[in-house]
NUMIKE-651994 format. One record per residue: residue number from 0; residue in three letters; x, y, z of N, C-alpha, C, O in turn. Coordinates in nm, 4 decimals. Layout:
N
+-----+--------+----------+----------+----------+----------+----------+----------+----------+----------+----------+----------+----------+----------+
: num : residu :       nX :       nY :       nZ :      caX :      caY :      caZ :       cX :       cY :       cZ :       oX :       oY :       oZ :
+-----+--------+----------+----------+----------+----------+----------+----------+----------+----------+----------+----------+----------+----------+
: NUM :    ALA :        X :        Y :        Z :        X :        Y :        Z :        X :        Y :        Z :        X :        Y :        Z :
...
+-----+--------+----------+----------+----------+----------+----------+----------+----------+----------+----------+----------+----------+----------+
This chain:
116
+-----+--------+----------+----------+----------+----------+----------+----------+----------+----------+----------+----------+----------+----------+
: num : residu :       nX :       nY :       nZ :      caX :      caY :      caZ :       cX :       cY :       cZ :       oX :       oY :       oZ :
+-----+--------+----------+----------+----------+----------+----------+----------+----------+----------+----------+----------+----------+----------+
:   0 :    UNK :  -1.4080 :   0.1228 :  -2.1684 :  -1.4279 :   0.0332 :  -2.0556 :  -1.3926 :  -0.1090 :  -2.0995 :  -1.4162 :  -0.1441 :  -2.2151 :
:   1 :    UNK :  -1.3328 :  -0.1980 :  -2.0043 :  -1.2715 :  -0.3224 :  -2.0315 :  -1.3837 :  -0.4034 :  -2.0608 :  -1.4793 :  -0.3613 :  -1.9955 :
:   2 :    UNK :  -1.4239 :  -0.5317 :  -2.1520 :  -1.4624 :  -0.5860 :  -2.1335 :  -1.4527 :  -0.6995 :  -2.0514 :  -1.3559 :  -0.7648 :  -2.0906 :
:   3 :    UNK :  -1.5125 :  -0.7584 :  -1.9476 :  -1.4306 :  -0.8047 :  -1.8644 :  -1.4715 :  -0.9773 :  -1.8847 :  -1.4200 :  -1.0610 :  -1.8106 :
:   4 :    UNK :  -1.5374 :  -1.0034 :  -1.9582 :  -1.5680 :  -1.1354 :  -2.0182 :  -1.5236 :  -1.1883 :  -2.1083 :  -1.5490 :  -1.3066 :  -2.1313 :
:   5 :    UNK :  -1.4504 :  -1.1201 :  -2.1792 :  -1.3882 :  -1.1285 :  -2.3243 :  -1.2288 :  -1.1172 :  -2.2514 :  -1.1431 :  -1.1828 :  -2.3105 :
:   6 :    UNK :  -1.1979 :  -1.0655 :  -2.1693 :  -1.0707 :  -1.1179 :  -2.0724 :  -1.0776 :  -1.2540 :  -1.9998 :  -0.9946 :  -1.3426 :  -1.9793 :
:   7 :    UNK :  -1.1481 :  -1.2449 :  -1.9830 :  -1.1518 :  -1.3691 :  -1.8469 :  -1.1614 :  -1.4945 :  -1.9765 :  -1.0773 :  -1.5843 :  -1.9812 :
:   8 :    UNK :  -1.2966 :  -1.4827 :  -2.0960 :  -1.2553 :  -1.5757 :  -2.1575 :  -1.1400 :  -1.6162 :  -2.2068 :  -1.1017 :  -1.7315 :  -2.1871 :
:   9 :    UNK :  -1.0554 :  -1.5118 :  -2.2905 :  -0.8971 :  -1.5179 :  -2.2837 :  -0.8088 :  -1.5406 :  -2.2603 :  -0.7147 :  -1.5853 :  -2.3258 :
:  10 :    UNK :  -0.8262 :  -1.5024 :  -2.1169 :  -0.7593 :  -1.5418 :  -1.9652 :  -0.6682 :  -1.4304 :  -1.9487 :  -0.5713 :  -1.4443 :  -1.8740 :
:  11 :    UNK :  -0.6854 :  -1.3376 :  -2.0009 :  -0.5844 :  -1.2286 :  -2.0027 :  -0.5826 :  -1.1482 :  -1.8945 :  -0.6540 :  -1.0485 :  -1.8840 :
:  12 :    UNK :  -0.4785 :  -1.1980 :  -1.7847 :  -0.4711 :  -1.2485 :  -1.6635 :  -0.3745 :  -1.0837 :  -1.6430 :  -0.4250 :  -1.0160 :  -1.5534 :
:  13 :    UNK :  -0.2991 :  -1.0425 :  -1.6841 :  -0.2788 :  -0.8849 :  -1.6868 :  -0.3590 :  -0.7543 :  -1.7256 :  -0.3216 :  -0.6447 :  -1.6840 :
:  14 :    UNK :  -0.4738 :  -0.7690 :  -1.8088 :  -0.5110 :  -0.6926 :  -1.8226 :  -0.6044 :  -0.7020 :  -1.7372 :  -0.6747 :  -0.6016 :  -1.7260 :
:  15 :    UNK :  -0.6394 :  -0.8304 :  -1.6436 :  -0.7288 :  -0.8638 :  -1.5512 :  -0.7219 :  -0.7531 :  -1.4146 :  -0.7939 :  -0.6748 :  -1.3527 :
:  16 :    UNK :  -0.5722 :  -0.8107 :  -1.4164 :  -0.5170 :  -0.7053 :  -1.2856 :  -0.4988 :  -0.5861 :  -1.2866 :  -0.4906 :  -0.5176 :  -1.1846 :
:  17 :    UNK :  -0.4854 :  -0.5225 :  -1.4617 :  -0.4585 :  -0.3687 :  -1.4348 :  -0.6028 :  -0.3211 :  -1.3967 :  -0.6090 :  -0.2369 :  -1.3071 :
:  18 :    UNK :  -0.7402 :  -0.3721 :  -1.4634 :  -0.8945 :  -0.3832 :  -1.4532 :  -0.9094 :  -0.3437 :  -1.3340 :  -0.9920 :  -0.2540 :  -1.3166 :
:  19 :    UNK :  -0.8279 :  -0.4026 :  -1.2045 :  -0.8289 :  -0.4009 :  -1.1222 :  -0.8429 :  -0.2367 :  -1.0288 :  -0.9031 :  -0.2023 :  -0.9270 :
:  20 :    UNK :  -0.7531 :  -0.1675 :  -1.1270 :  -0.6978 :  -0.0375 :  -1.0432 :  -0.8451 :   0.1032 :  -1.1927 :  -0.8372 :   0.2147 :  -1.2444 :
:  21 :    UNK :  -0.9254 :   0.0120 :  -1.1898 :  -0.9995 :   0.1223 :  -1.3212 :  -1.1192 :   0.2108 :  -1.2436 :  -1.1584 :   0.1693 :  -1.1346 :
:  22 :    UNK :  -1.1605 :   0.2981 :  -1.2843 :  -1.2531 :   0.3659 :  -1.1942 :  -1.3646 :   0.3533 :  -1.1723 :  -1.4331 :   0.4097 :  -1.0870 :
:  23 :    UNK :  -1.3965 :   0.2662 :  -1.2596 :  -1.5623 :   0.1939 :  -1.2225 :  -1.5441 :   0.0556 :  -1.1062 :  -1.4805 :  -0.0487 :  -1.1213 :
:  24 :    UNK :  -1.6284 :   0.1038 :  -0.9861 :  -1.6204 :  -0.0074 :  -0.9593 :  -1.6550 :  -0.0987 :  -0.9220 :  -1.6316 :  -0.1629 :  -0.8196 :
:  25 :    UNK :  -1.7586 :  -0.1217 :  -1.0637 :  -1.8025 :  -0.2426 :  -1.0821 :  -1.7188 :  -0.3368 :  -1.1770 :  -1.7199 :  -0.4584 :  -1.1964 :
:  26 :    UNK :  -1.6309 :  -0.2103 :  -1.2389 :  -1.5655 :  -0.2851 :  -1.3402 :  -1.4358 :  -0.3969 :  -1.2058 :  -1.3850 :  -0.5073 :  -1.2255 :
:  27 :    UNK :  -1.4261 :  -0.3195 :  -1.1027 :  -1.2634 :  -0.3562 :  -1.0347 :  -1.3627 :  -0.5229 :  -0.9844 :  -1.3290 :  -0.6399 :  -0.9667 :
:  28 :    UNK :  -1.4272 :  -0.4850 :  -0.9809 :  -1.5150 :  -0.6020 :  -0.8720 :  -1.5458 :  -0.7232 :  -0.9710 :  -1.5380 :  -0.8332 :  -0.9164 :
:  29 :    UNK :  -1.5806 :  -0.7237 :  -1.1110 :  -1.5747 :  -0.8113 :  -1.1834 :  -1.4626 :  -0.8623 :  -1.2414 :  -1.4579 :  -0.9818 :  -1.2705 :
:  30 :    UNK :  -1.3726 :  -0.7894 :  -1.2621 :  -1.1934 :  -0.8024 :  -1.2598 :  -1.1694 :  -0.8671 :  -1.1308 :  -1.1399 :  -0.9829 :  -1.1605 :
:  31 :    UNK :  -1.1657 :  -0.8533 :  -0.9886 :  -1.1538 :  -0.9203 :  -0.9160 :  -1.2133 :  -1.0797 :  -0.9011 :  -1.1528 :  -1.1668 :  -0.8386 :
:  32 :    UNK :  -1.3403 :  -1.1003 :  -0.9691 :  -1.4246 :  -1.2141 :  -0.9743 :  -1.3709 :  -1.2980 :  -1.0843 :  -1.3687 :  -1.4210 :  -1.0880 :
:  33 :    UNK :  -1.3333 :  -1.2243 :  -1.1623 :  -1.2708 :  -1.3065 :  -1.3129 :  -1.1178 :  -1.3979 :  -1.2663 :  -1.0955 :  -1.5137 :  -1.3016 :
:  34 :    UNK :  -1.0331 :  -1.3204 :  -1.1880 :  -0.9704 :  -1.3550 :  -1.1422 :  -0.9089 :  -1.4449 :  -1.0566 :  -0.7917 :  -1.4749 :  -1.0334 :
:  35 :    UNK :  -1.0068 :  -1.4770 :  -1.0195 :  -1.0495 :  -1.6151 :  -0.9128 :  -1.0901 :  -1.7491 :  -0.9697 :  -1.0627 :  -1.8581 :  -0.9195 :
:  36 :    UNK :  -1.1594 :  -1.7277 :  -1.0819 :  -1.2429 :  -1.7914 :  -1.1742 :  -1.1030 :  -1.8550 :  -1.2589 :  -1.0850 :  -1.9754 :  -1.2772 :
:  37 :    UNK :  -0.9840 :  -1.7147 :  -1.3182 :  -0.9281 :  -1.7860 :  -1.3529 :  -0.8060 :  -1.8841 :  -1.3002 :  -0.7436 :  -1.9689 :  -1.3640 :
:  38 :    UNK :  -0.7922 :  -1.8411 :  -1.1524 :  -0.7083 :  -1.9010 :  -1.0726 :  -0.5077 :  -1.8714 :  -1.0898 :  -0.4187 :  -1.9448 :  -1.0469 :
:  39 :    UNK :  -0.4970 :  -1.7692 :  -1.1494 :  -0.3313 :  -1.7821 :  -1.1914 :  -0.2739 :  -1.7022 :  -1.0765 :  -0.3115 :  -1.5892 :  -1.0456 :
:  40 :    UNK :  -0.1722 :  -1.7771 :  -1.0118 :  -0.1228 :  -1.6953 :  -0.8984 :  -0.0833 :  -1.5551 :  -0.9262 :  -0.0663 :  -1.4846 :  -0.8267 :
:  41 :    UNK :  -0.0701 :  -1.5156 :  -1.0125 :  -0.0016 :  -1.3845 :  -1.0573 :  -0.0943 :  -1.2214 :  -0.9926 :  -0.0703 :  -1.1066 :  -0.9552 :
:  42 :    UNK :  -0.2045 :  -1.3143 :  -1.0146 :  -0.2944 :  -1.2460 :  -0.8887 :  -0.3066 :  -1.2105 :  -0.7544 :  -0.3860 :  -1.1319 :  -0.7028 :
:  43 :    UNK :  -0.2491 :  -1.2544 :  -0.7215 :  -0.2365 :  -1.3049 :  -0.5816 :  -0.2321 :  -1.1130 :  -0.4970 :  -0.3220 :  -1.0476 :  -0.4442 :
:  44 :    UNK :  -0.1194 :  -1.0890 :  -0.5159 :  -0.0710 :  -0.9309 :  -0.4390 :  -0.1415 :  -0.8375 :  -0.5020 :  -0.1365 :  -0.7287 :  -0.4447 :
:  45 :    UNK :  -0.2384 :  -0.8415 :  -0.6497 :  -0.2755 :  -0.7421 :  -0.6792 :  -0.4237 :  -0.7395 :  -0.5848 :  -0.4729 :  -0.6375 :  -0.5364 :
:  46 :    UNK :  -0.4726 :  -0.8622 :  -0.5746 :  -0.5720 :  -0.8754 :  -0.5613 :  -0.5974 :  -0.8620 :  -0.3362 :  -0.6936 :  -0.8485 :  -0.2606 :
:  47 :    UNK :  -0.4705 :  -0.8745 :  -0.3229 :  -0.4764 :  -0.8164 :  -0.2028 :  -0.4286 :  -0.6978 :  -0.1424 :  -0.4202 :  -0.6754 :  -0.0216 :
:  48 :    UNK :  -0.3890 :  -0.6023 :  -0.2634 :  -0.4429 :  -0.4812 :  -0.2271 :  -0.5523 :  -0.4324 :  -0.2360 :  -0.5951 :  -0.3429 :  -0.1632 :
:  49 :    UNK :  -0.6060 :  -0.4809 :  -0.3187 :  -0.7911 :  -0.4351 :  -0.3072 :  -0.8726 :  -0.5225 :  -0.2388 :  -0.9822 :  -0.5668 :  -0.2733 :
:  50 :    UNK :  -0.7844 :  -0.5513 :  -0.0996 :  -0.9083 :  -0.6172 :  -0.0372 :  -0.9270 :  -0.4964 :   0.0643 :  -1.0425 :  -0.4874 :   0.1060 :
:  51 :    UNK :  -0.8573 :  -0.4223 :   0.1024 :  -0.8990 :  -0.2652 :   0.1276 :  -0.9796 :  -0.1837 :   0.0747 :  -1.0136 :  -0.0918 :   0.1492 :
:  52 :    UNK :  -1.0466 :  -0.1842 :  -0.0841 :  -1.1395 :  -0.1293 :  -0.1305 :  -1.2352 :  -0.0618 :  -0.0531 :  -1.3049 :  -0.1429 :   0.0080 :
:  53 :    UNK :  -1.2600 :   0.0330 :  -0.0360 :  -1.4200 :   0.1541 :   0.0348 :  -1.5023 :   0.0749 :  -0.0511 :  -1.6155 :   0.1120 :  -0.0202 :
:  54 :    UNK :  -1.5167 :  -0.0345 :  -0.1638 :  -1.6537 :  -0.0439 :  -0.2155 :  -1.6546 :  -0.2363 :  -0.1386 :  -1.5529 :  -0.3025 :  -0.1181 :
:  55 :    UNK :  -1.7722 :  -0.2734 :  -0.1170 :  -1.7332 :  -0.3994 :  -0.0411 :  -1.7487 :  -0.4791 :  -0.1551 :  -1.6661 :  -0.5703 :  -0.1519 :
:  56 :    UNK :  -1.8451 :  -0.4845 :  -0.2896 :  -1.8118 :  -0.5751 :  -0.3404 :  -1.7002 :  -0.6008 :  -0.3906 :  -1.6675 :  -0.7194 :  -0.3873 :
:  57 :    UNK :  -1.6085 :  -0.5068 :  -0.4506 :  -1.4388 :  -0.5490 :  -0.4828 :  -1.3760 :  -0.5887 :  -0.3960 :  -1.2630 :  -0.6239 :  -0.4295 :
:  58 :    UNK :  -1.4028 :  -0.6004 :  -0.2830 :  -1.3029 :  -0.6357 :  -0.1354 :  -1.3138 :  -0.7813 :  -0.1587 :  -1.2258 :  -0.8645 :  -0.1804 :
:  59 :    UNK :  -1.4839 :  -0.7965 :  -0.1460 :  -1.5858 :  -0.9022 :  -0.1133 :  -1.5493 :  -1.0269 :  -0.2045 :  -1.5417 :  -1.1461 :  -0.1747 :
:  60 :    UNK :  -1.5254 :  -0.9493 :  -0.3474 :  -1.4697 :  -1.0675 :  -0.4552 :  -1.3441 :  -1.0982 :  -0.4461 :  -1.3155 :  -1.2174 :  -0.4350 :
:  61 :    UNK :  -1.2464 :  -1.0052 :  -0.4485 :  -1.1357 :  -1.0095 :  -0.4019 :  -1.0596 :  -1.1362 :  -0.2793 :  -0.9457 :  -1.1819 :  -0.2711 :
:  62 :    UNK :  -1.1456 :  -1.1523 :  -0.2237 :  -1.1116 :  -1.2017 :  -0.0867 :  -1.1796 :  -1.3511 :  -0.1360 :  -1.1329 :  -1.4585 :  -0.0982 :
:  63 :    UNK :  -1.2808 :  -1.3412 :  -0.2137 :  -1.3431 :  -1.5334 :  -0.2448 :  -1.1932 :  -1.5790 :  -0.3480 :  -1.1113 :  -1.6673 :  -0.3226 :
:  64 :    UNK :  -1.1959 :  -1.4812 :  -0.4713 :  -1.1049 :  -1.4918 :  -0.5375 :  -0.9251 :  -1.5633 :  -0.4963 :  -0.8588 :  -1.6471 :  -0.5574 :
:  65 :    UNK :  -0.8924 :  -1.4791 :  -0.3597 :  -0.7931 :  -1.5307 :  -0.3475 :  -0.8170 :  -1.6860 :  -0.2717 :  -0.7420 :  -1.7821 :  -0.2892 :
:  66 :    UNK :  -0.9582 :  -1.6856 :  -0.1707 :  -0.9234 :  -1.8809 :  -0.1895 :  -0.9513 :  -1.8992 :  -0.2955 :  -0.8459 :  -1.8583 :  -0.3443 :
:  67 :    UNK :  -1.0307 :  -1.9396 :  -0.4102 :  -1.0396 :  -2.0051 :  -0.5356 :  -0.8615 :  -2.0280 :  -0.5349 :  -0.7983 :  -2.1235 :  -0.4898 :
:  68 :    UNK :  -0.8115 :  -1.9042 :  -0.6014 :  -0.6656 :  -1.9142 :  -0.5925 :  -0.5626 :  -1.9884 :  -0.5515 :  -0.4534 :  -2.0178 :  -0.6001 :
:  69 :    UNK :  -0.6526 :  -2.0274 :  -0.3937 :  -0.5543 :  -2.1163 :  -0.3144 :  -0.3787 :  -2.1284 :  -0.2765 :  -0.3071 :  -2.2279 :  -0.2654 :
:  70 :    UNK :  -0.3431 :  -1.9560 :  -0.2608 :  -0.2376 :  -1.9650 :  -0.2177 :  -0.2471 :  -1.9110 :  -0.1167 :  -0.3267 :  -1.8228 :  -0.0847 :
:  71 :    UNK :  -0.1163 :  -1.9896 :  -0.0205 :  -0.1560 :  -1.9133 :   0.1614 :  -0.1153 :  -1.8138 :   0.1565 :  -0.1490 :  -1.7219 :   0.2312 :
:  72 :    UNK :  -0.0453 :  -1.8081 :   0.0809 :   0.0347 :  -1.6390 :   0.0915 :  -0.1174 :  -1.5535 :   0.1154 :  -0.1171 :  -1.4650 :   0.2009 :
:  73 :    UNK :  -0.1847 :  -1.5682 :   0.0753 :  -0.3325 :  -1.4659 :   0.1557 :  -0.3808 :  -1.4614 :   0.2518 :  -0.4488 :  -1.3659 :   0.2891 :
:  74 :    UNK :  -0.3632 :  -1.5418 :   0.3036 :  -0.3758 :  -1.5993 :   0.4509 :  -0.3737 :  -1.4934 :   0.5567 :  -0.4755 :  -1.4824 :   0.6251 :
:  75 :    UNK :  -0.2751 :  -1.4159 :   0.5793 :  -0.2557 :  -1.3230 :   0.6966 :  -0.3264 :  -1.1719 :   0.6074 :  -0.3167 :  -1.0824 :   0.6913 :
:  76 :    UNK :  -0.3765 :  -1.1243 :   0.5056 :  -0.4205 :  -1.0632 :   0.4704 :  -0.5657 :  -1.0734 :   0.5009 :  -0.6351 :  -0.9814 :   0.5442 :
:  77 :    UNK :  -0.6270 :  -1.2632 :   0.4585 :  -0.7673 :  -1.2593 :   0.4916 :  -0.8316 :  -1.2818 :   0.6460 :  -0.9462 :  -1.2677 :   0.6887 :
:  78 :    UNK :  -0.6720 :  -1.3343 :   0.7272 :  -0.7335 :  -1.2628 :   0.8776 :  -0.7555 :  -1.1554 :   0.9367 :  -0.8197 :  -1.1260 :   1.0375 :
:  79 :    UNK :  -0.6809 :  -1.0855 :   0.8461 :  -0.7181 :  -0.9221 :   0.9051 :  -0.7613 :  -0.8997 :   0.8559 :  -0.7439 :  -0.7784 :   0.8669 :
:  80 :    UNK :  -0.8867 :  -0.9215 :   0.7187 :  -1.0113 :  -0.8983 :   0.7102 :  -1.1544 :  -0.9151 :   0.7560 :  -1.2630 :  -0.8671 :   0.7234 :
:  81 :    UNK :  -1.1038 :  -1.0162 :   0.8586 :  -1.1852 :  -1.0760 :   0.9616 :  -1.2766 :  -1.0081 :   1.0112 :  -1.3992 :  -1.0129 :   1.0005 :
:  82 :    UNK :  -1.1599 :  -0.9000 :   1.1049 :  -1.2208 :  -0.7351 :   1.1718 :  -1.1964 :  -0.6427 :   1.1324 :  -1.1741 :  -0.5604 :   1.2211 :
:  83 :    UNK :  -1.1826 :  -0.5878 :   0.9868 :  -1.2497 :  -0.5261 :   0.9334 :  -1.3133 :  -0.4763 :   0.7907 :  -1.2882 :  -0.5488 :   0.6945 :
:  84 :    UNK :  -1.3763 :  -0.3843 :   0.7725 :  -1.4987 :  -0.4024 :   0.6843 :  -1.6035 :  -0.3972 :   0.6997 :  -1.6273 :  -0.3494 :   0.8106 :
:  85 :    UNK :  -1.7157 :  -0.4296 :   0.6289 :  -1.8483 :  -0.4865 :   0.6300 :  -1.8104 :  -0.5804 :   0.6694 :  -1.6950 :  -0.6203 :   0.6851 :
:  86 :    UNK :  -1.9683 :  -0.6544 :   0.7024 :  -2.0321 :  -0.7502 :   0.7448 :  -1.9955 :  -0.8591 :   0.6022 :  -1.9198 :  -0.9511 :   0.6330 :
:  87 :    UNK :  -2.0261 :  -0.8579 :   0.5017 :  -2.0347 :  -0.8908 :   0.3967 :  -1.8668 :  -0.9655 :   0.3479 :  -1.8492 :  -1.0815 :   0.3107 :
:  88 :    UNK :  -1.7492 :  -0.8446 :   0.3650 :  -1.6355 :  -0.8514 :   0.3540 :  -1.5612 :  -0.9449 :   0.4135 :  -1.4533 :  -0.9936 :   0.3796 :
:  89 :    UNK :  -1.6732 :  -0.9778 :   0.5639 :  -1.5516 :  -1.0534 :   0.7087 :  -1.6352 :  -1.1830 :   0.6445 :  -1.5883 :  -1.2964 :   0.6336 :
:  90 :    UNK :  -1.7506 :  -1.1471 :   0.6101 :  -1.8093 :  -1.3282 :   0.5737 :  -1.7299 :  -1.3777 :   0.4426 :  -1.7236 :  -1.4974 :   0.4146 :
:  91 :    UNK :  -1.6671 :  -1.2731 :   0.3607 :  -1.6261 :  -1.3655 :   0.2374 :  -1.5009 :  -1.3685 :   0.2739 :  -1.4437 :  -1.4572 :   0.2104 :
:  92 :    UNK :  -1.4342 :  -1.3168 :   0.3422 :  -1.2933 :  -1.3703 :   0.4063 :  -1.2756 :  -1.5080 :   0.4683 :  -1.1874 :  -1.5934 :   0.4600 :
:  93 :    UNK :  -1.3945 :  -1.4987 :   0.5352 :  -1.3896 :  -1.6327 :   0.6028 :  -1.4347 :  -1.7504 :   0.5062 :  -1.4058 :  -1.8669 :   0.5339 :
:  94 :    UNK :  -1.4870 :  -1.7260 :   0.4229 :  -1.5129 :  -1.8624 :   0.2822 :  -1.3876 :  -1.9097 :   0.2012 :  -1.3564 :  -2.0113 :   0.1390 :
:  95 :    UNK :  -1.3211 :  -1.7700 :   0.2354 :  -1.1455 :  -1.7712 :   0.1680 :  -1.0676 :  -1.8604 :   0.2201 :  -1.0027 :  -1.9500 :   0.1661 :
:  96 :    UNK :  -1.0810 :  -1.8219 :   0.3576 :  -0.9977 :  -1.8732 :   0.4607 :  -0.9938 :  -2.0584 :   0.4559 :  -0.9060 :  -2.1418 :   0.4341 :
:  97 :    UNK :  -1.1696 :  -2.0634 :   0.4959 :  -1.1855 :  -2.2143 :   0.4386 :  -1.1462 :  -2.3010 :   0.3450 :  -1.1020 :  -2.4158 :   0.3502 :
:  98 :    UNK :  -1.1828 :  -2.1857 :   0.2116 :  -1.1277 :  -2.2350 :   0.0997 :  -0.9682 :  -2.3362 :   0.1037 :  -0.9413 :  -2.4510 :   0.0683 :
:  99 :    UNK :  -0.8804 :  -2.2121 :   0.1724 :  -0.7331 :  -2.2149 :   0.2155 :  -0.6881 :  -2.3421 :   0.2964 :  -0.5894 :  -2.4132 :   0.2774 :
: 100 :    UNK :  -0.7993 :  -2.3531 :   0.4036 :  -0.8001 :  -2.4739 :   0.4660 :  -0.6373 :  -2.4577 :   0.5590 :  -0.5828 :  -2.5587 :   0.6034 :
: 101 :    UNK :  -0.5737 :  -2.3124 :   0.5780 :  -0.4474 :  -2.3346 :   0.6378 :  -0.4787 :  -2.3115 :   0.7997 :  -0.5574 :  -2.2311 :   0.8497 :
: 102 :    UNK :  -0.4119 :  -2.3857 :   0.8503 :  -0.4379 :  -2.3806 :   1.0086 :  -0.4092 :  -2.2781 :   1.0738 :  -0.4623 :  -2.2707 :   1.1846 :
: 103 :    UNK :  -0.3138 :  -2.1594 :   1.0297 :  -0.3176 :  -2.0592 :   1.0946 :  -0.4167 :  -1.9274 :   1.0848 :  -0.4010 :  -1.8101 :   1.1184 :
: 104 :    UNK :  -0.5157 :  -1.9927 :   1.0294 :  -0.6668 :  -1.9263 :   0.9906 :  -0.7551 :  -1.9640 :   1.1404 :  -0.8045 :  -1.8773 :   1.2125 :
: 105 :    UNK :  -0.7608 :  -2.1039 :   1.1652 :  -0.8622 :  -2.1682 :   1.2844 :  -0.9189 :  -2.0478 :   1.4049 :  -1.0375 :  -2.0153 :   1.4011 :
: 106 :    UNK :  -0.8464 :  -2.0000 :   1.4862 :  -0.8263 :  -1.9503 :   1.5993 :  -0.9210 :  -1.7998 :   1.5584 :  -1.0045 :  -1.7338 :   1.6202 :
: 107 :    UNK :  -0.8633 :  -1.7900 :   1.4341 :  -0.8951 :  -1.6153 :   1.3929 :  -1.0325 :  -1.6543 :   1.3247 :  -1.1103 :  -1.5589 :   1.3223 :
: 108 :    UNK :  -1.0762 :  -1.7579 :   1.2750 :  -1.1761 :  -1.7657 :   1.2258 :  -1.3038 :  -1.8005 :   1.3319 :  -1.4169 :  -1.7518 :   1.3296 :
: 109 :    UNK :  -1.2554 :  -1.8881 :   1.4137 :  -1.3629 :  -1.9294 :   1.5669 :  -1.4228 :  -1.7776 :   1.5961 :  -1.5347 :  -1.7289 :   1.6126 :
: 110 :    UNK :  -1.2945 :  -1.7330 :   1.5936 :  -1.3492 :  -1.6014 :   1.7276 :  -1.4312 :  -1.5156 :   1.5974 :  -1.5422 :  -1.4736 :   1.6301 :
: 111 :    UNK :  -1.3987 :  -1.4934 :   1.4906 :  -1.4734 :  -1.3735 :   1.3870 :  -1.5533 :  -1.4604 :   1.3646 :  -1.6340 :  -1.3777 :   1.4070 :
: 112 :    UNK :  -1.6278 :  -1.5667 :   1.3341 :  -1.8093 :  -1.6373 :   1.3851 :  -1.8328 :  -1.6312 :   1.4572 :  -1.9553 :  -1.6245 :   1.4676 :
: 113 :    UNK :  -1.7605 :  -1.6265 :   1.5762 :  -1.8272 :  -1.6331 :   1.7057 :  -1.8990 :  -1.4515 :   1.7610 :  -1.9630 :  -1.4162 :   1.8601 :
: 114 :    UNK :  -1.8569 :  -1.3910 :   1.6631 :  -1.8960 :  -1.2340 :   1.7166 :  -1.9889 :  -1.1940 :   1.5766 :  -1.9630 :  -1.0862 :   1.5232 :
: 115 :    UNK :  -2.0963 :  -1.2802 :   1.5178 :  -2.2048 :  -1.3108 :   1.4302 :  -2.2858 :  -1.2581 :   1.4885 :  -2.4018 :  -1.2587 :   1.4474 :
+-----+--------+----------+----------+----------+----------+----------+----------+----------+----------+----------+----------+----------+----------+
């Protein structure tokens, strides 16, 4: 099993992402969190395929991770996480979204608070 602190201290930003696809998943979900933390775009597409995850915290980190990240390129991924998911998933999308601060978030974000 990866250590996933001894990466992130590292920054070993590939083995971060393969972490990503491992079968524990708590391990994918702290790989996803490390990832954010460390901010390298290289993340970006791995980390939005697992915002589909069946487990919500890997989605959940996944989705804070890519705002930390701060590239829009996530943007149309974390609006259509909006509606769907958990409860949990559409709220950390929308912290993303903020994060992102891109305007073609506004509209999609009103209406997914507004159905709180």
């Amino acid at each position: 099993m990866p250590d996933i602190r001894k990466l992130e201290e590292k920054q070993n930003v590939k083995k971060l992402i393969r972490a990503l696809t491992h079968a524990d998943k708590d391990v994918r979900a702290e790989s996803a969190a490390a990832l954010g933390r460390i901010g390298d775009s290289r993340a970006i597409v791995p980390l939005i395929k697992v915002l589909k995850s069946d487990h919500g915290s890997v989605s959940g980190n996944a989705a804070r991770s890519l705002g930390q990240i701060g590239d829009s390129a996530a943007v149309p991924a974390l609006i259509q996480m909006l509606n769907e998911g958990d409860e949990m998933v559409r709220w950390h999308a929308a912290w993303a979204l903020e994060d992102l601060g891109d305007v073609r978030a506004s509209d999609s974000l009103s209406i997914a608070l507004g159905k709180r």
